[in-house]
C-alpha positions as CSV (number, residue, x, y, z in Angstrom):
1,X,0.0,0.0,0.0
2,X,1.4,3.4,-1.1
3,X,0.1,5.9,1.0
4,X,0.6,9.7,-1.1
5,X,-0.1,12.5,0.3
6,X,-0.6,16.3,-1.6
7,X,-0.8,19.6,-0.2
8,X,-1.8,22.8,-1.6
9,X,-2.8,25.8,-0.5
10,X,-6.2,25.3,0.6
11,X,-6.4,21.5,0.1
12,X,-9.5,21.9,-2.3
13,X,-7.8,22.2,-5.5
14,X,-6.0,19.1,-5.9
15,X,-9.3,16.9,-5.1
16,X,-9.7,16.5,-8.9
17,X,-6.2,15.5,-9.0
18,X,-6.5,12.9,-6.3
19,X,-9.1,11.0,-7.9
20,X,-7.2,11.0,-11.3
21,X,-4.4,9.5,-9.3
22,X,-6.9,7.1,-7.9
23,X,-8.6,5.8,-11.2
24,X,-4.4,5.8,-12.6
25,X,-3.6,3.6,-9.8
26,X,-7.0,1.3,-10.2
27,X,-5.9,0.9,-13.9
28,X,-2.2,-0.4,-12.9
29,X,-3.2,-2.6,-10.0
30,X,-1.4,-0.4,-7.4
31,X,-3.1,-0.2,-4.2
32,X,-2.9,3.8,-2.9
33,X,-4.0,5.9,-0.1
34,X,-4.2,9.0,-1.9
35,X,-5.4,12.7,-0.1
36,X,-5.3,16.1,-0.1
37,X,-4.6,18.8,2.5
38,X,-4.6,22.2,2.7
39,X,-0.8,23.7,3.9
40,X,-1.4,24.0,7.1
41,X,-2.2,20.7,8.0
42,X,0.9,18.8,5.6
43,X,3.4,18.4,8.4
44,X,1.2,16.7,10.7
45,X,-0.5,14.5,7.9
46,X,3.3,13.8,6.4
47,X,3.6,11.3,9.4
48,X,1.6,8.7,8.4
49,X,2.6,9.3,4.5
50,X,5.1,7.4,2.3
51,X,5.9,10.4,0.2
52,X,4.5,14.5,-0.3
53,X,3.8,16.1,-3.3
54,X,3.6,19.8,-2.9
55,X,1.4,22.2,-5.7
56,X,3.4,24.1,-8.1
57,X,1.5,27.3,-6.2
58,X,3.3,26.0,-3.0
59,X,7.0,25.8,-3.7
60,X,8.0,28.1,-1.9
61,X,6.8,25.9,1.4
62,X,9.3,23.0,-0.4
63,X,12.0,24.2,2.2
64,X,9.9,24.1,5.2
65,X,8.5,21.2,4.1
66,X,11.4,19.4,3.4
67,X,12.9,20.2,7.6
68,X,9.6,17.6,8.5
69,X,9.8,14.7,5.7
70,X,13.6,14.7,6.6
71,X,12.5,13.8,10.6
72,X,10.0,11.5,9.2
73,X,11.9,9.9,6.5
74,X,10.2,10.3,3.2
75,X,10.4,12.5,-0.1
76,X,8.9,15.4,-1.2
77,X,9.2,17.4,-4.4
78,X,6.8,20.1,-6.2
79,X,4.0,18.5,-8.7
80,X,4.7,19.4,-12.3
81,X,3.0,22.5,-13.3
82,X,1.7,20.9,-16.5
83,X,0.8,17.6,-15.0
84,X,-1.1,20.0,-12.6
85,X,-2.5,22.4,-14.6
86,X,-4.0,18.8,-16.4
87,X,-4.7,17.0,-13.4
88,X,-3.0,14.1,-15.3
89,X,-3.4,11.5,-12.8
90,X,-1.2,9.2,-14.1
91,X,1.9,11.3,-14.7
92,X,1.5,12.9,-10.6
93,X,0.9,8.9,-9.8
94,X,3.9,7.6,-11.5
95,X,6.6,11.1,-10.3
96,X,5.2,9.7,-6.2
97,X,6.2,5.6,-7.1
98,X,9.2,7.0,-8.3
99,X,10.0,8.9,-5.3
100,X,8.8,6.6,-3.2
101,X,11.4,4.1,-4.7
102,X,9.9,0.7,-5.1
């Protein structure tokens, strides 16, 4: 079970995004845990997460961001403005398996 988590800045925007990734991962046979959360609520949420994927709008928070998945050992990195912009599922899906590593 990969469990991926996204943040943006109010959480609402990426919930189209989250079920692309969710149909993607259907398709492939993965089995994911996929949700959204608004900024705020990432660092606490990144706990129980195998990797983050931050908005495009958010990169600047990539830094603070990055002080938390460091304690709690697992990637993060800024969604592809396009792939965004698209809500291409499958692209955001396959950038977290990557970073997750497996």
């Amino acid at each position: 079970m990969k469990r991926i988590l996204l943040a943006c800045a109010s959480g609402m925007s990426t919930s189209i995004l989250v079920r692309r990734m969710e149909e993607a991962a259907e398709a492939k046979g993965i089995e994911a845990e996929i949700w959204a959360v608004a900024q705020d609520k990432a660092p606490t949420e990144m706990e129980r997460a195998d990797v983050l994927l931050i908005g495009p709008q958010m990169r600047f928070m990539k830094k603070k961001y990055s002080k938390v998945a460091d304690e709690v050992g697992i990637p993060l990195d800024v969604i592809e403005p396009v792939a965004y912009g698209r809500a291409d599922g499958e692209a955001v899906l396959n950038k977290a398996i990557d970073l997750i590593g497996e």
